[in-house]
C-alpha positions as CSV (number, residue, x, y, z in Angstrom):
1,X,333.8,29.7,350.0
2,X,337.1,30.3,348.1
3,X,335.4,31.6,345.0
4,X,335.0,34.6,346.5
5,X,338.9,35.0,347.3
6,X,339.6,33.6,343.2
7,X,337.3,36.0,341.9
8,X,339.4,38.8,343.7
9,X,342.3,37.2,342.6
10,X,341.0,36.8,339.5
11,X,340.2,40.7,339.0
12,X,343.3,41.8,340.3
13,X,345.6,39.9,337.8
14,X,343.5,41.2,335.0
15,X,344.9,45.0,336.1
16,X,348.0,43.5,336.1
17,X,348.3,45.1,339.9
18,X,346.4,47.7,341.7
19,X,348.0,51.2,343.7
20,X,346.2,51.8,346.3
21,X,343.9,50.3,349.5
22,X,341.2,52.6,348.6
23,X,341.1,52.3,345.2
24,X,340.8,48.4,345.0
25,X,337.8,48.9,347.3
26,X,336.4,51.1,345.0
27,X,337.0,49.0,341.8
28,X,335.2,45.9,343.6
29,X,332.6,47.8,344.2
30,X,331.8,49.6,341.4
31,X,332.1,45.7,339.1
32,X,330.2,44.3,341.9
33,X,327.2,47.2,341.3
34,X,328.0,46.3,337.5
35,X,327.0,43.2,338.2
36,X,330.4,41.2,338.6
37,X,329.9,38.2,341.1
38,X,331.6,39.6,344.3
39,X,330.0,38.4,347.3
40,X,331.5,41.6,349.6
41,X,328.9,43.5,351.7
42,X,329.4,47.1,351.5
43,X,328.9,49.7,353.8
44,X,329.0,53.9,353.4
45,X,332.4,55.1,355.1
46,X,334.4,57.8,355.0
47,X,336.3,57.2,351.3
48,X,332.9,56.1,350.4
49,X,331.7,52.4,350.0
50,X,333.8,50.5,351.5
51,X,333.9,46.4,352.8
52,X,335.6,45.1,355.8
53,X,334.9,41.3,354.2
54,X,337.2,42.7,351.5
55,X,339.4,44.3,353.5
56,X,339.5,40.2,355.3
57,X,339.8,38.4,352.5
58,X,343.0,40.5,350.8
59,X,344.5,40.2,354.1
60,X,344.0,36.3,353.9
61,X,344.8,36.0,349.9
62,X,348.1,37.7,351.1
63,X,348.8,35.6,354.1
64,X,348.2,32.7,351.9
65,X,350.3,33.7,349.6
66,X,348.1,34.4,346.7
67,X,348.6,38.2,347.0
68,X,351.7,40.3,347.4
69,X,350.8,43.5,349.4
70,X,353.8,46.4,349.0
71,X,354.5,48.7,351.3
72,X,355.6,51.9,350.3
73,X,356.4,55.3,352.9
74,X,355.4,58.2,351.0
75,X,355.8,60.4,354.2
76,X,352.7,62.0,354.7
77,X,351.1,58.5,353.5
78,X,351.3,54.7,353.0
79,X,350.9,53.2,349.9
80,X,350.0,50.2,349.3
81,X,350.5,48.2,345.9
82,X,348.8,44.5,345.1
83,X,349.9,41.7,342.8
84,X,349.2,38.4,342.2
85,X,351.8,35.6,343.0
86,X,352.5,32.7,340.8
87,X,350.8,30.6,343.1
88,X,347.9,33.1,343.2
89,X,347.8,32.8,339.2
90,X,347.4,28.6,339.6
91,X,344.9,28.8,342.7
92,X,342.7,31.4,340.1
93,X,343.2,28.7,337.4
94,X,342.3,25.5,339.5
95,X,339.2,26.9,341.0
96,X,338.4,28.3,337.9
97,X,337.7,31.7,338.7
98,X,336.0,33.0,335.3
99,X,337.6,35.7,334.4
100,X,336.6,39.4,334.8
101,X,336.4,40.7,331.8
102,X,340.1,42.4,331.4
103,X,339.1,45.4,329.2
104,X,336.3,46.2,332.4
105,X,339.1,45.6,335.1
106,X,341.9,47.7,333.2
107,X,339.0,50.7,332.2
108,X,338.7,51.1,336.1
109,X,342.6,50.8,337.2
110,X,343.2,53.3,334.7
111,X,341.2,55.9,336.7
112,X,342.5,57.7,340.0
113,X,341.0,57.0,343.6
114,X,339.4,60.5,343.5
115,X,337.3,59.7,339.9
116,X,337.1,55.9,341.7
117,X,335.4,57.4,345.0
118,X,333.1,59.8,343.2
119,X,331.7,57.1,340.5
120,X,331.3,54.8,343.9
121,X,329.6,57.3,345.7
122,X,327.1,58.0,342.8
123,X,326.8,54.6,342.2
124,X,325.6,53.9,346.0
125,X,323.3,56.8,345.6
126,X,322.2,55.4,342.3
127,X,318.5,54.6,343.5
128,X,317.6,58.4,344.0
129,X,316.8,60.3,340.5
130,X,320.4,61.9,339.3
131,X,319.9,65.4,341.0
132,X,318.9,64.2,343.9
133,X,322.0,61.7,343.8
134,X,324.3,65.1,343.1
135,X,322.6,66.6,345.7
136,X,323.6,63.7,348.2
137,X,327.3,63.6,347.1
138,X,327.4,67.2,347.5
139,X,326.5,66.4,351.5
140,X,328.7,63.3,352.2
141,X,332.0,64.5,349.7
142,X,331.6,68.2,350.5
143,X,335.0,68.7,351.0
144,X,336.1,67.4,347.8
145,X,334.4,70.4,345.5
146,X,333.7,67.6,342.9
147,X,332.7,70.3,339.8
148,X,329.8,69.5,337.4
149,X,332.4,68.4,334.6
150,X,333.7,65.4,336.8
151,X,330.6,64.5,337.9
152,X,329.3,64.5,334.3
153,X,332.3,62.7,333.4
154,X,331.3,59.9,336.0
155,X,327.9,59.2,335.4
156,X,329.4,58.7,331.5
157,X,331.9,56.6,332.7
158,X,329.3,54.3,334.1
159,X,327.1,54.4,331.0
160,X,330.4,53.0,329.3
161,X,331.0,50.8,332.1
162,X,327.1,49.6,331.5
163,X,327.3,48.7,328.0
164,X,330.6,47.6,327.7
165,X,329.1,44.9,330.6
166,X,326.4,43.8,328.2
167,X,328.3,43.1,325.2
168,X,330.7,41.0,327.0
């Protein structure tokens, strides 16, 4: 059972921290459709796919100690930044967690929440042929007038994401 919570712990201290509720969502799910073991069921929501286990679990890693969750006021927003503790590093290390591969956690922190929700989105559409997968994120991200060039730039960043998973 607590594999699940050192794998997350695990992922996150190979970003060296995350920014952002939405975009660790997005990162777990994107590894987790790459294959990464994470255990989190995810559902279509309104960022995208999103997982109330993992919302559950980050709440408990924090309560536990594990996690540090900061809470920044941005005024038209709430920010929220996660680290791992020094007693999070030694829970990771005694149930041997396995590392993620850092290179793979870092390639996805590096990217904003925007670029993290559309690769998501396309990669929880990725059973339909690619137009048709365009054609659904057109419908469900409507408002967010993704252009061809970002989209394009998405389905290459999970060709990269691909191999890079492959050789590692």
């Amino acid at each position: 059972m607590l594999q699940g919570h050192a794998r997350i712990v695990d992922f996150i201290a190979q970003t060296d921290g995350v920014t952002g509720r939405k975009k660790l969502q997005k990162m777990i799910y994107i590894a987790k459709k790459l294959e990464l073991p994470f255990q989190e069921k995810y559902e279509f929501h309104i960022y995208g796919p999103y997982s109330e286990e993992l919302a559950v679990r980050i709440e408990e890693l924090c309560d536990m100690g594990f996690l540090t969750e900061a809470v920044e006021d941005k005024g038209s927003y709430i920010q929220y930044t996660y680290g791992v503790t020094p007693e999070g590093q030694e829970f990771r290390e005694t149930l041997g967690a396995g590392s993620a591969a850092a290179d793979f956690a870092s390639a996805l922190n590096e990217k904003s929440s925007r670029f993290l929700e559309l690769t998501a989105t396309l990669l929880y559409f990725d059973d339909l042929p690619r137009e048709e997968c365009i054609e659904k994120l057109h419908i469900v991200k409507g408002k967010l007038n993704f252009t061809d060039e970002e989209i394009d730039e998405a389905f290459a960043f999970i060709e990269g994401l691909q191999t890079f998973r492959r050789i590692s």
